[in-house]
C-alpha positions in Angstrom: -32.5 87.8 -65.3 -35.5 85.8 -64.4 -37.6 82.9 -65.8 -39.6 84.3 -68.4 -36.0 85.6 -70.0 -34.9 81.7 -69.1 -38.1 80.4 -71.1 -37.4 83.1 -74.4 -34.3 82.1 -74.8 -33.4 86.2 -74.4 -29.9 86.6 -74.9 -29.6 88.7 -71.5 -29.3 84.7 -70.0 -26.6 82.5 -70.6 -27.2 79.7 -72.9 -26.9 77.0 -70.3 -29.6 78.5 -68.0 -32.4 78.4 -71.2 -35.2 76.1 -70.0 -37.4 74.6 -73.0 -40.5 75.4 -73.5 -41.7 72.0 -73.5 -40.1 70.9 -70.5 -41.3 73.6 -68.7 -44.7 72.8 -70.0 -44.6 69.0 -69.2 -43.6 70.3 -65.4 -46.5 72.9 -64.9 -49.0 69.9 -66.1 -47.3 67.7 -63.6 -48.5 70.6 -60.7 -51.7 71.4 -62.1 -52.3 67.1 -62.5 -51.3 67.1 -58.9 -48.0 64.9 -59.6 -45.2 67.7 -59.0 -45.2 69.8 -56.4 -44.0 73.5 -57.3 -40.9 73.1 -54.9 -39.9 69.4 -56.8 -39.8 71.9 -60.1 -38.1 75.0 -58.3 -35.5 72.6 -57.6 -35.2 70.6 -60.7 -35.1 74.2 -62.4 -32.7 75.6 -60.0 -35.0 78.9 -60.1 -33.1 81.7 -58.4 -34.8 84.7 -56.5 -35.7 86.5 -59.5 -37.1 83.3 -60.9 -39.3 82.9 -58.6 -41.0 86.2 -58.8 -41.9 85.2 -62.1 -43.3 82.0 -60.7 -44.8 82.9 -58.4 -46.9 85.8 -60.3 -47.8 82.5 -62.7 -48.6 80.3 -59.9 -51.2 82.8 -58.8 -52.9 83.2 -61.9 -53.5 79.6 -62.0 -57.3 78.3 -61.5 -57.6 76.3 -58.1 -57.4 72.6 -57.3 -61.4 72.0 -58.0 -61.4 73.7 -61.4 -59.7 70.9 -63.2 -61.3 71.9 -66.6 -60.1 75.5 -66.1 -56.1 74.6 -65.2 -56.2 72.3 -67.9 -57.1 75.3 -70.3 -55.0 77.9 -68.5 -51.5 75.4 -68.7 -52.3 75.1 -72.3 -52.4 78.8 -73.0 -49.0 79.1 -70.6 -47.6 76.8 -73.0 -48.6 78.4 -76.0 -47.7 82.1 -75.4 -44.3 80.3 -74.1 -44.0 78.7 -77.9 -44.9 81.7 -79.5 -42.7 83.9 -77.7 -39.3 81.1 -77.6 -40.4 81.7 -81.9 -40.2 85.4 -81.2 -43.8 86.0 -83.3 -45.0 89.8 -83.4 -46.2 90.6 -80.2 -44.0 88.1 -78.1 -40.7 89.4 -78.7 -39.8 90.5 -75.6 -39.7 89.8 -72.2 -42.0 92.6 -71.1 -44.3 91.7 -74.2 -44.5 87.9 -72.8 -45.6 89.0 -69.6 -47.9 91.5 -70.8 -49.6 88.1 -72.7 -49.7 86.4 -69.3 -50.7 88.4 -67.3 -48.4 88.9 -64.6 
């Protein structure tokens, strides 16, 4: 499917292609601390072309390079709807719920 099924852990992808939530989060810090660049976590994901129209819609939602204060909230609210839905609470048990939260 693509990664926000990846991130859920939905059972539509196979067990081996599940990213954790906390790596991811550790990895969008890394870009939004300027340390990773989104191609060095494309790769180290090995985010196919579905993946990356998920990424891509979250990359665009993220507060530019001068609005340090702002990314640093927004990559903590990625990484909490992420926990929340991986948990499956009320509201974040889907896919299309998840993305409804973020936006994209």
């Amino acid at each position: 499917m693509a990664l926000i099924e990846r991130l859920t852990r939905d059972p539509s992808e196979p067990v081996g292609r599940w990213i954790p939530v906390h790596d991811f989060f550790a990895a969008a810090h890394e870009i939004v601390s300027g340390r990773l660049t989104s191609a060095q976590v494309q790769t180290a994901l090995a985010m196919t072309a579905p993946d990356l129209v998920d990424w891509n819609a979250l990359v665009a939602l993220m507060p530019p390079a001068n609005q340090a204060a702002n990314r640093a909230i927004w990559v903590n609210g990625l990484h909490s709807c992420l926990i929340l839905a991986e948990r499956r609470y009320p509201g974040y048990d889907t896919p299309a719920a998840v993305r409804g939260k973020l936006g994209i």
